[in-house]
Each structure stands twice: as structure tokens, then as C-alpha cells.
C-alpha positions as CSV (number, residue, x, y, z in Angstrom):
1,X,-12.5,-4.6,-3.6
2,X,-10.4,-3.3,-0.5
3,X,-9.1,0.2,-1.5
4,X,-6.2,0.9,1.5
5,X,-5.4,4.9,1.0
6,X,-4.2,7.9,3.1
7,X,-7.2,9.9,3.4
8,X,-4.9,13.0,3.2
9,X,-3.2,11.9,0.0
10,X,-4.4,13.6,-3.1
11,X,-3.2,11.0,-5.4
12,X,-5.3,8.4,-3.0
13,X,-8.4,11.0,-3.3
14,X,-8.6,11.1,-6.9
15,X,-8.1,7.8,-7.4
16,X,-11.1,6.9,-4.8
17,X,-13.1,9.4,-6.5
18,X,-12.4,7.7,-10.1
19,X,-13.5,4.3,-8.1
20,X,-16.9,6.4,-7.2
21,X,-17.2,7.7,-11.1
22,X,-17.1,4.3,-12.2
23,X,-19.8,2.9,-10.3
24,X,-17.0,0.6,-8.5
25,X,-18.0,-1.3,-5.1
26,X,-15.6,-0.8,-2.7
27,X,-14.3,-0.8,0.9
28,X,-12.1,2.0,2.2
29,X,-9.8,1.5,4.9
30,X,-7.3,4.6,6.0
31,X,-3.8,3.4,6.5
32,X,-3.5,5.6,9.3
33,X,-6.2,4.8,11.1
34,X,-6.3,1.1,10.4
35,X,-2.6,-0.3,9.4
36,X,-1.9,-3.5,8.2
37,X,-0.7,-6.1,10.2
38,X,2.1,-7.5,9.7
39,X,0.5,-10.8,8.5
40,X,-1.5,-8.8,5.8
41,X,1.4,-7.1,4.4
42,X,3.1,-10.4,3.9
43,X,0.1,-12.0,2.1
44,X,-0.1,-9.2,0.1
45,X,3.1,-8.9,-0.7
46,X,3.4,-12.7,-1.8
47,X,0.2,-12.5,-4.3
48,X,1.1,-9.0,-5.6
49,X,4.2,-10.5,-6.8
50,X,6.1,-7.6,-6.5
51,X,9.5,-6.9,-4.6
52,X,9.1,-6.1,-0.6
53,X,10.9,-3.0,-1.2
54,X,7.8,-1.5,-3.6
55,X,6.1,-1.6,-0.6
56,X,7.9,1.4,1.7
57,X,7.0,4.9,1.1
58,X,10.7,5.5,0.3
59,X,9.1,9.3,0.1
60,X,7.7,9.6,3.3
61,X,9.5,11.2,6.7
62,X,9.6,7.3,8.4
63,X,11.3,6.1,5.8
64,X,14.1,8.8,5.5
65,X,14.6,9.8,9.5
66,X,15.0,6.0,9.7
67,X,17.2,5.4,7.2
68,X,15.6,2.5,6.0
69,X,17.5,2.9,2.4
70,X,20.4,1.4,3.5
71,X,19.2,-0.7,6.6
72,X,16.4,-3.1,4.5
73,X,19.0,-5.0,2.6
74,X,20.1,-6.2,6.6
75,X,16.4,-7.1,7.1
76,X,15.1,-10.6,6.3
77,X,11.5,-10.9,4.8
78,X,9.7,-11.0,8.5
79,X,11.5,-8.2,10.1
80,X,10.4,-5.8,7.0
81,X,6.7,-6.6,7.6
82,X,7.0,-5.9,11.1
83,X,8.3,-2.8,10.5
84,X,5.9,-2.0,7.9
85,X,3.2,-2.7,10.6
86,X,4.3,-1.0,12.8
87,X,3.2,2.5,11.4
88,X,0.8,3.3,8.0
89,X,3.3,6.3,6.8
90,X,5.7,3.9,5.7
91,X,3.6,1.7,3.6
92,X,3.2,2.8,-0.3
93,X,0.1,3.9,-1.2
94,X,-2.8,3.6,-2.3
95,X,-3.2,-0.4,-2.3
96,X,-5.9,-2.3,-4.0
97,X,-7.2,-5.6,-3.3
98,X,-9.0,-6.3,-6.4
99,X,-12.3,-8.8,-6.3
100,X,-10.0,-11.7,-7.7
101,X,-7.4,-11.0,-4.8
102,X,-5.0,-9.6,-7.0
103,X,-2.5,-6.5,-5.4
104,X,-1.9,-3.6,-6.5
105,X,0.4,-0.9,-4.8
106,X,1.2,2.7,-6.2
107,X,0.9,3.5,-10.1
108,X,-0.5,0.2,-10.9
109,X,-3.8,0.9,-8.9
110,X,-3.9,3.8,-11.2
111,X,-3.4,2.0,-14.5
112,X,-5.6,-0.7,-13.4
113,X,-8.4,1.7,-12.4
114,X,-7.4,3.5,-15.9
115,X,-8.1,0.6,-17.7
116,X,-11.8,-0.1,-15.9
């Protein structure tokens, strides 16, 4: 499993730490250090099956100072995962790449860890 997480980000420590308590193998990668490509955000976003938009960190200070509510719906597709790889803040976190490539962004690595 890839586990992509903000090393700063409680919710992404305790959810790394439940990984560790369950004996799960793992790779960490910090979305600061290491941001996806824009390539990688677009596979990721086609097998996670989820809209583009659940993607942005619509809480972060990227997000907001760019105004990015209300300028996405003039993006297409591309131009959003350029811009999402253009800086780790504004990708939603943590992300999990499960063994059977599945996604998972946000809650759902929660639940799915939950459910382990």
C-alpha cells in the first residue's frame, strides 16, 4: 500500500499509526515533500471513482487565497491536475493506494483502515 499523508497532519498521524498497530505494510510518501504529478493525480482520480473536486483541500490556505471555489467549475479535467500538482497543500489528504490499486482520499482511508 502507498499511504500519501502530510506528516504535520494529525488526522494523517493517527491514521499512519493505526496502519503500524495493525501490522499493515506500507510506503509513506509526504505530500509536501514528494507531490503528485499531475499524471498520478489523474490516474488516481480515474480508479478512485470519485469526483475531481474531492480531491482539493477546500480547507487549506491554497485553496481559499486562490479562490479555487468558484474558479474549478471554469477548469477542464487537465488544467485541475495541473494545479493540483503544482503544490501538496492543495491536495486532500491522507490518500491510500490500497494493494488492489483501489483510492482512497479523506474519510474513506479512515473507514477502510477501520474496517481492517
Amino acid at each position: 500500500m502507498l499511504f500519501v499523508c502530510y506528516s504535520n497532519c494529525s488526522t494523517c498521524r493517527g491514521l499512519e499509526n493505526a496502519l503500524i498497530e495493525k501490522e499493515i505494510s506500507f510506503s509513506k510518501r509526504d505530500i509536501k515533500e514528494e507531490n503528485p504529478t499531475a499524471t498520478e493525480m489523474k490516474e488516481w482520480h480515474q480508479r478512485s471513482g470519485l469526483p475531481l473536486k474531492k480531491f482539493f483541500n477546500t480547507s487549506g490556505m491554497i485553496y481559499r487565497e486562490q479562490n479555487l471555489k468558484d474558479k474549478l467549475g471554469d477548469m477542464s479535467e487537465e488544467e485541475q491536475y495541473a494545479l493540483l500538482a503544482t503544490d501538496g497543500m492543495l491536495v486532500k489528504r491522507p490518500i491510500l493506494i490500497t494493494d488492489n490499486e483501489e483510492v482512497l482520499v479523506g474519510p474513506l482511508v479512515k473507514d477502510y483502515i477501520a474496517a481492517l
